[in-house]
C-alpha positions, 0 to 999 in steps of 0.5 A: 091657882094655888100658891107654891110653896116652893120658897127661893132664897138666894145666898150661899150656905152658911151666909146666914150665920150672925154678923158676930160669927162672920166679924170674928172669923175676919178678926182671928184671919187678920190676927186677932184684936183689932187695935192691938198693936201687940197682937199686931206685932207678933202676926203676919197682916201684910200691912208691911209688905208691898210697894213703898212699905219701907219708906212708910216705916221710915218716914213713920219712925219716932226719930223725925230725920230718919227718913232724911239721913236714911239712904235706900239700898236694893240687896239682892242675895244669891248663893251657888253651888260649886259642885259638878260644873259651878266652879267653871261657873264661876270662872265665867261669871268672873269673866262676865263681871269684868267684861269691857263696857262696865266703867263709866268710860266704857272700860273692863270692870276691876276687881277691888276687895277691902284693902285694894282697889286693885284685887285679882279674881284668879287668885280669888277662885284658887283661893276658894278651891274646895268651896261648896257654897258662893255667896254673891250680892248685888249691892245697888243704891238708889243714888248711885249715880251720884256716885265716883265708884261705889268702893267706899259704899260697899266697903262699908256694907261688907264690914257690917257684914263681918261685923254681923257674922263675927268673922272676917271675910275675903271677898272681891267686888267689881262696880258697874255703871252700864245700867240705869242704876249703878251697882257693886258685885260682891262676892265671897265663900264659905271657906274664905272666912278668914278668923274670928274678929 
């Protein structure tokens, strides 16, 4: 019987180029020099995104006691629109916020804002009449628990805040401690910018 010449070969297309092609790609995918820590910087490689990637910096840094002194904090951000129905939204949210069983003894949540432990959410609201936009934050440390309240914390953010954004801001916040991780509300809107610092 006479041999075929029928040849198999198993692989993909193009799996038969150099190892030097196939290196490259991979390089020029991940951003570049390999090694380069500048080309490192200036590329996105998803070496620092993920689970625990912000304790590895941390602990990482050049200052040996920053991981020591640094306190982790979860912000997340939201902003609403007040148009249509979200300014009775937010009077329900409000209401939400300071809803019985927030405190630690099981009490209604108060308002505070940065002057006043005792702040008042209506008067908030009719300040903010006309707003299109609400910025609202939850503000949620990882020892909260340790915490009396949270007011002197999430004072100090807001001010770093206005200190980022150069203005000063009329804001409220209420601190709820009916979770497994205690955290502040804040709020504030457009036009509650109050002047330049």
């Amino acid at each position: 019987m006479a041999e075929d010449p029928f040849e198999l070969w198993l692989g993909r297309v193009g799996a038969d180029r150099p190892f030097a092609h196939q290196l490259r790609k991979a390089t020029n995918l991940a951003g570049g020099a390999a090694g380069s820590s500048a080309a490192r910087a200036r590329h996105f490689d998803g070496s620092r995104i993920g689970r625990g990637s912000g304790v590895g910096r941390v602990l990482g840094a050049s200052d040996r006691f920053a991981g020591i002194r640094a306190r982790r904090v979860v912000v997340k951000a939201r902003f609403v629109k007040l148009a249509g129905k979200g300014a009775k939204g937010a009077v329900a949210h409000l209401r939400y916020l300071q809803r019985d069983g927030t405190t630690r003894e099981g009490e209604r949540g108060t308002l505070y804002g940065a002057d006043h432990d005792v702040a008042d959410g209506k008067a908030f609201l009719e300040r903010g009449t006309g707003d299109r936009h609400q910025f609202r934050f939850i503000v949620a440390p990882e020892d909260g628990a340790q915490y009396d309240d949270l007011k002197p914390l999430v004072r100090r953010w807001m001010a770093q805040v206005e200190q980022d954004l150069s203005t000063k801001l009329d804001w409220v916040a209420v601190d709820h401690f009916n979770t497994g991780h205690p955290h502040a509300m804040c709020w504030f809107a457009v036009s509650t910018i109050v002047d330049k610092i």
